[in-house]
C-alpha positions, 0 to 999 in steps of 0.5 A: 720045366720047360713051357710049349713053344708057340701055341703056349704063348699064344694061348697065353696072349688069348687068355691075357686078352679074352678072360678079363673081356669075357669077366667084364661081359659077364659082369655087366650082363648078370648085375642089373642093380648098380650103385651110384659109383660103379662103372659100367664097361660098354663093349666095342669092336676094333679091326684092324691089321695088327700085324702090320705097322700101321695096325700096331701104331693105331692100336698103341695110339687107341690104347693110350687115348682110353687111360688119357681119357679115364685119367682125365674123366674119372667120374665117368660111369662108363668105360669102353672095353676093346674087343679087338679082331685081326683084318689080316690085310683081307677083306672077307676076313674084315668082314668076318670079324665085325659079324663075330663082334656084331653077333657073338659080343654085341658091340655098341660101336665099332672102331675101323676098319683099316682100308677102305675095301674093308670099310665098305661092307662093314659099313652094312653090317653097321647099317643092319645092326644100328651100330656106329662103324667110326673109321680113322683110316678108310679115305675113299670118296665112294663111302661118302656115297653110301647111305648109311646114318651109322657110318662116321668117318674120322678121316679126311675124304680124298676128294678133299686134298684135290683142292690143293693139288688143282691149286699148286697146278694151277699156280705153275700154269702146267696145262696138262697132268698125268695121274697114276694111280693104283688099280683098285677101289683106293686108287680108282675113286679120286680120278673122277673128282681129280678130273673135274677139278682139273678141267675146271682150271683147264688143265687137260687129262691126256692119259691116266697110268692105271697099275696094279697092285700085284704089278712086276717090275718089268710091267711097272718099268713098261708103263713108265716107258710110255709115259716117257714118249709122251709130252707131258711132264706132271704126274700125280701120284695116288697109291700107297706107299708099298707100290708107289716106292716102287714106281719113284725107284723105276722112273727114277732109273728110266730118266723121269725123275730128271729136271723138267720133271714134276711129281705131285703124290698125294696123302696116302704116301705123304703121310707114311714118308718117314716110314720109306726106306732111305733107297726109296726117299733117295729116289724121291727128290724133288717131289712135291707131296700134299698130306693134312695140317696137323698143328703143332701143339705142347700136347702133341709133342708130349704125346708124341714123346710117350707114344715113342718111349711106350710103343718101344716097350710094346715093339721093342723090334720096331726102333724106327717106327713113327707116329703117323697121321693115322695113330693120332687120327685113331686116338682122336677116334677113341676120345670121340666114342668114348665122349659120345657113350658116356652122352648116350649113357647106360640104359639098354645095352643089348640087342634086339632079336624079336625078329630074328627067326630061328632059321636065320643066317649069321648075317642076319641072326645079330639083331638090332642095337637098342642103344644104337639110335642115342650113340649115333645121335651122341656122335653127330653132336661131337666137338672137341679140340683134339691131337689133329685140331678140331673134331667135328662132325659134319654129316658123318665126315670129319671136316678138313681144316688145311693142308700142308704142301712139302717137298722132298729134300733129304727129307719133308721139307714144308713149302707152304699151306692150302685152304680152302678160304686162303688157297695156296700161302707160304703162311696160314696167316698169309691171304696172298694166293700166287705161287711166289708165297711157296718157299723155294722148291726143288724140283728133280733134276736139283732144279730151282727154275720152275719145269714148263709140265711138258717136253717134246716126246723123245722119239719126235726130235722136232717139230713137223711144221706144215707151211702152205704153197700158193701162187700170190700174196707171197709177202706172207709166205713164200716158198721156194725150191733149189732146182739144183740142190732141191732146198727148200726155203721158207720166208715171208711176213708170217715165217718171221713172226713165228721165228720171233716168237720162238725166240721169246719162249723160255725154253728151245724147240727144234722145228723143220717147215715142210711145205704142203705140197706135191712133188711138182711143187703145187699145193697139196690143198686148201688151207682147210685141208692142211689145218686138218693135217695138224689133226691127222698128226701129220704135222705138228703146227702150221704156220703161215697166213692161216685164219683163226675160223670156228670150223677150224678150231674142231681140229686144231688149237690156235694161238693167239691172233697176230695181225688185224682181224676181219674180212671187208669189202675193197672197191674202186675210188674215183675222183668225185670233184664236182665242178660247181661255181658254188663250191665256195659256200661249202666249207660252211654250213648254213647255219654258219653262213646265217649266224656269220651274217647276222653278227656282221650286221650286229657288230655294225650296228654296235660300232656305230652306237659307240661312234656316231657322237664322237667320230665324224667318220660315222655321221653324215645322212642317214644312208651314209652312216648305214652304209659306213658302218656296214663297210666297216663291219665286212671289212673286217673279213680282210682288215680294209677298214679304214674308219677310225675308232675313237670311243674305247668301247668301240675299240674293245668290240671291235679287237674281240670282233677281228679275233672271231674273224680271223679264226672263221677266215683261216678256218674258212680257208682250211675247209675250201683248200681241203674241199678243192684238192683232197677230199674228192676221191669217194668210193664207188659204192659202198652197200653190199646190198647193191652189189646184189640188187645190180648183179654185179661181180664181186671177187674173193682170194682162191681157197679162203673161207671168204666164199661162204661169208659170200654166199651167206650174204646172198651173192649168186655163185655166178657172179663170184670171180676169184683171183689168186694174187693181187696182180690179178684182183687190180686186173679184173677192177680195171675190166669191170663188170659189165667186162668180166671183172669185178665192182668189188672184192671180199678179202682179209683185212691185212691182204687188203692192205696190202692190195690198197698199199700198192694202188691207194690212189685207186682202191680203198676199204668199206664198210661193213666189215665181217669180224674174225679172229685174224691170222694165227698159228694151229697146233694139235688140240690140247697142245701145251704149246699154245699157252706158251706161244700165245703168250711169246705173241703178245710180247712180239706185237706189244714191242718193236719187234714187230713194227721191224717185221712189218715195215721189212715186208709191207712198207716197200710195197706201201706207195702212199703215207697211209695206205687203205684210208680216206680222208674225208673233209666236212663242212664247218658248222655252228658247234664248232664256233658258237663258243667265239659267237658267244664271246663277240656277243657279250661284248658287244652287248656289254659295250652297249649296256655301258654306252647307254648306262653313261648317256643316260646318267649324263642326260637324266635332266632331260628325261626328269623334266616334268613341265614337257611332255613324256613324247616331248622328252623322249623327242629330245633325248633322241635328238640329242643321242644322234647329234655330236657329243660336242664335249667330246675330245675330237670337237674341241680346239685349243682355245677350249670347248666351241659350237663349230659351224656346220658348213660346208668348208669346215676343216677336221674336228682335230688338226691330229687326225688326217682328213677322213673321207667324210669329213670334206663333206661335213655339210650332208650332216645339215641334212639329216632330218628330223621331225618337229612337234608338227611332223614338219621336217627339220634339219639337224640345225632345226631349219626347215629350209637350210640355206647351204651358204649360211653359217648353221648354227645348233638349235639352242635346246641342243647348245644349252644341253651340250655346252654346259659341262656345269649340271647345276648349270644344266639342270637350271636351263631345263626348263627353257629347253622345255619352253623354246620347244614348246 
């Protein structure tokens, strides 16, 4: 007998499908007393596209995540029974299948839908009917948005793999990309979070390739030729894999799959690589995907293996099927449900239809869930380790651990991780965030170098490079036409610096300068008019003495600077020497003069205290040792001193003392030599505000930006003169003026430079000086050329090659050793010598404390004496303090220790030393006085009247404390002392 063809086996599927459902519904509708060990079915619904791979791989996954779960949990009351409908790749047939579930089975929950177009009004229903929509495969960002409690996502959102792609960008330093996408709900809603982040990193959008999902291949190959004539070379690929097959087998056909190419797609066809045919992966070469982390786990290798050997037996037709995110999402999908029901247990399962009228409409006759509250509180709460990592829910979203960066080569080869904690590392356990982490990768075109993102678009061969045409400072840049064969020819300080630079970039670029100018050769403009010609895309860059302004950069897009920066204001110098007789005092300042002054005198005073016992040069009267120690003290200043130094202490002063006074000579000297011949040519004003108070000229280059800094510091317009060549500026300085010239000039640092290297005798720089950006070279705006250019300038300026440059075009015209500077001499103060002051002091000061220290040991019987008054006492040490130390070495002749006379034709104390100039006239110490008890005056020899003829003899007071080196001796006759004075 043989059996209907289709419609028996399908009745027969139905049947197999439906009657257990319908018995199972019956079932728990119709028994409301249940014992302790019955299981209770909970119905749910499932969408999902079960003629398509995807469909049948979710379904097979969701079917063996049930019997795992029931296997492993089988004292749970509960059991989920599938009640599955078809989406047939059709949003209104989506639909229609959730409000069949809703109102004719009374789902609890509902797995699915398969898209997320599908997604988004199911997620209505489910919020009308309080019942739980989980989806597993719906990743559109919008449905976030939608305020609905009972929508869970078991998914990852799209907006969340931005991260990773921003991150892998911005590690190569790509400074533009290109997204193409699909024309619908699925493509559109990345590109505002993709945008965003992208412009965070800066990283410029310059055109988004919309296609659409019915798109022919002629209408795909159109817009791929587009994109070819552009410049940029990133792409970022969002769509799924039936239309973005298709875009990898026409750009690689068009030549944009060759090397300095880079293709980044995103999940949607990463996670389905496996399922594209070899043609499709062949033309994929080099591309970089992103997809979700999925640990590798023994459970997901042995569920893989099950999956396979039962998914064949199902699908015996689909040998090459593999498991993909989305089955194992679902399973993870189903355990979670299954979990969240058996927690809100088995109270009430029907609908609430007390509102419902009798004349409502299907979308409105389904009712209300009245489990629906506990299972939606039951799912928020979820967490478990599943198939795909942890499982939680964080406000209805399934959270994101990592997500894993591949590479197409022959296959998905893994490169490296992102994570939102970590960023890019070729680990999970790596902290490391730089590109060098990523495996190596290769690029399409077999390439292992990393493409620059961008190229010189196919129909523009070279660069269009606009130079200007002006008359002066032709140092930067000149231009120059062959009358006979009309060549152009460019060259100047500006032009070698941009050849310089190109040569450092990695890569080559064709360029041609083309002067601004018109056919007579004169300038087509201002330097304002040619940057704007960058921006009406009639050159490509401009080079030459351009300066980096904000008004400029609206239109253009500058380098960084490669000169000096600033505007400032140039003026004559004239020579300010004044001739003063007293210019001698100048190279110190007065507190120097004073300080010096005073420690002439002390160090007098202190070499006398230290030699007036001991040295004949220092005794005689009391002028004569005044003036003795002065002379010697001055004399220093140019080592004439003629006195001997005896005592060791003296000599101690005196050799730190000729140290100080020899820094301070040569100093001194230094300073005046300085103040006599080079520090003398002073600038002839130096306050803008003066220039305006007096009305005087100031000058400025034709056609710089200068003038509106002019007129914004106050100057009349009148009185702006401009000048076009340096020539021309030196000329209006030499007329003044009061003659129709100039007092001052405002210019650019390096044009001043240039003025001041050729006439430094004559012009000098002043402040203030007006900051700006200085001299760059403009490109269009969003140019990937300028992060590469700026960079090839800092490597130009930071080497040798640019002290090359500049000395070839400047130091020629440069005719002093540092053109644009002055010299300014100071005079020498205190701050700068006080450290040897302090020095000379303390040992000076330490010289006198040790002299005194010894005197006063040496003559403590003379204080102690108690039988002499305090005055008598102190009267006598004084006497004996400005006497001769007789004991000392220089009184003393070979037959040993004598009182010698006093007269006046008494030879030198010591036959060693030659006869000094005070010692022919020994006799003057008779004369110095000294006052007895009855203030009469006395004579060193204690006479009152001093015979000059006779032999002076010491007072015997002065005898006995000099002579006896016995201190027993000494202490013995104190008392005599005391009554002969007496």
């Amino acid at each position: 007998m043989t059996r209907p063809n289709n419609p028996t086996k399908l009745f027969s599927s139905l049947s197999f499908i439906l009657i257990p459902q319908i018995i199972l519904s019956l079932f728990f509708f119709t028994n409301t007393a249940m014992s302790q060990n019955t299981t209770v079915p909970v119905n749910v619904g499932l969408v999902l596209d079960i003629n398509g791979e995807v469909g049948k791989v979710a379904l097979s996954c969701i079917n063996m995540s049930l019997a795992d779960f029931y296997n492993s949990n089988s004292h749970y009351k509960t059991r989920l029974i599938l009640n599955t409908r078809d989406s047939k790749r059709d949003v209104v047939a989506a639909a229609a299948a959730a409000l069949d579930l809703l109102k004719n089975v009374q789902v609890q929950a509902m797995l699915g839908p398969e898209n997320s177009m599908q997604t988004n009004f199911i997620i209505q229903l489910g919020n009308k009917s309080q019942v739980p929509i989980l989806s597993f495969s719906a990743t559109s960002p919008s449905l976030t948005s939608i305020r609905s409690p009972y929508f869970f996502r078991g998914a990852l959102n799209d907006s969340s793999q931005v991260g990773a792609i921003t991150a892998i960008i911005k590690a190569f330093g790509w400074r533009e990309a290109v997204p193409i996408y699909v024309d619908n709900q699925y493509g559109e809603e990345l590109i505002p979070s993709l945008t965003d982040a992208l412009q965070a990193i800066d990283t410029r959008v310059p055109y988004r390739s919309v296609i659409s999902p019915l798109a022919t291949d002629d209408q795909i190959e159109k817009e791929l030729y587009k994109l070819l004539t552009m410049q940029t070379r990133v792409f970022i690929l969002h769509m799924l894999p039936s239309l973005g097959s298709r875009i990898f087998q026409k750009a690689n056909e068009i030549g944009l799959m060759n090397k300095g190419c880079v293709w980044i797609m995103t999940d949607g066809m990463t996670n389905l690589l496996r399922t594209l045919e070899p043609s499709v992966t062949d033309s994929m070469q080099g591309v970089i995907g992103v997809r979700p982390y999925v640990p590798k786990t023994k459970a997901l290798e042995n569920f893989r293996v099950r999956w396979k050997r039962k998914f064949l037996q199902e699908n015996p037709s689909l040998f090459d099927a593999e498991l993909n995110i989305f089955g194992l999402l679902a399973y993870d999908a189903t355990s979670a449900l299954a979990v969240a029901v058996e927690k809100a247990g088995i109270t009430s399962f029907g609908f609430d239809k007390t509102n419902v009228s009798s004349n409502a409409t299907d979308l409105e006759a389904f009712g209300i869930s009245q489990n629906g509250p506990k299972l939606l509180q039951a799912l928020s709460s979820i967490r478990f380790r599943g198939l795909t990592g942890d499982y939680i829910f964080v406000d209805g979203q399934l959270q994101s651990s990592a997500f894993e960066i591949i590479n197409v080569n022959n296959g998905a080869r893994g490169v490296g991780f992102w994570s939102p904690e970590k960023g890019l590392t070729q680990k999970l356990s790596s902290n490391s965030t730089t590109k060098s982490k990523l495996r190596p990768i290769i690029w399409p075109g077999d390439s292992t170098s990393d493409p620059k993102g961008w190229e010189i678009p196919t129909n523009e061969k070279k660069l269009r490079v606009g130079v200007p045409v002006k008359k002066g400072f032709s140092d930067f840049v000149k231009v120059t036409i062959d009358p006979k064969t009309q060549e152009t020819s460019v060259v100047g300080y500006s032009i070698d610096v941009f050849k310089a630079v190109i040569e450092e970039l990695p890569y080559a670029v064709a360029y041609d300068f083309v002067p601004y100018a018109q056919p007579d050769g004169t300038s087509s403009g201002s330097y304002n008019d040619l940057i704007y010609q960058v921006f009406l895309g009639e050159f490509d860059a401009v080079v030459g003495d351009t300066t980096i302004v904000f008004n400029r950069s609206n239109f253009v897009d500058f380098t960084l600077p490669y000169t000096e920066s600033g505007v400032s204001m140039i003026v004559p110098i004239k020579d300010s020497k004044k001739r003063n007789a007293w210019v001698f005092l100048q190279p110190l300042t007065w507190d120097l003069w004073v300080t010096s002054g005073c420690f002439f005198i002390f160090i007098g005073f202190v070499v006398w205290v230290l030699e007036h016992r001991v040295n004949e040069d220092f005794r005689g009267p009391a002028r004569h040792q005044v003036g003795t120690s002065f002379w010697f003290s001055f004399s220093t200043m140019v080592f004439s001193q003629r006195e001997r130094v005896i005592s060791n202490l003296a000599r101690f002063v005196v050799i730190v003392w000729c140290f100080v006074v020899l820094i301070l000579i040569q100093s001194y000297t230094a300073s005046l030599t300085s103040l006599l011949t080079v520090d003398q040519l002073q600038p002839t004003i130096t306050d803008v505000n003066l220039l305006i108070k007096r009305g005087d000229n100031v000058g400025y280059q034709k056609g710089s930006f200068v003038l509106g800094i002019l007129k914004q510091l106050g100057f009349d317009e009148r009185k702006l003169v401009v000048y076009n060549s340096h020539e021309e500026c030196d000329e209006l300085f030499q007329k003044g003026s009061a003659n129709g010239g100039i007092a001052a000039a405002f210019d650019e640092i390096p044009y001043a430079k240039l003025l001041i290297g050729q006439h430094c005798s004559k012009y000098t720089m002043v402040e203030p000086t007006f900051k700006t950006a200085g001299f760059g070279f403009a490109f269009p705006l969003h140019s990937p050329l300028v992060h590469d250019v700026s960079k090839a300038i800092l490597n130009v300026t930071e080497g040798d090659k640019m002290k090359e440059i500049e000395d070839a075009w400047f130091k020629k015209h440069s005719s002093c050793p540092d053109a644009g500077t002055v010299v300014s001499a100071r005079s020498l103060g205190l701050n700068s010598f006080w450290g040897l002051f302090l020095i000379a002091g303390i040992a000076a000061i330490l010289a006198l404390i040790i002299f005194l220290a010894v005197f006063v040991h040496e003559h403590w019987n003379v204080l102690k004496n108690s039988e002499s008054s305090l005055l008598s006492r102190i009267r006598i040490f004084l006497r004996i303090f400005v006497s001769r130390d007789l004991s000392a070495h220089t009184f003393k002749d070979k037959g040993g220790i004598q009182v010698h006379g006093m007269g006046p034709t008494e030879a030198s104390p010591d036959s060693r030393y030659p006869a000094s100039p005070s010692s022919y006239s020994q006799h003057a110490d008779s004369h110095f006085l000294f006052y007895g008890e009855q203030g009469t005056p006395r004579t060193e020899s204690g006479n009152s009247n001093h015979n000059p003829n006779s032999q002076a003899q010491a007072p015997p007071e002065i005898v006995s404390a000099v002579e006896l080196t016995n201190p027993d001796q000494e202490i013995a006759r104190s008392p005599q002392v005391v009554r002969e004075n007496n």
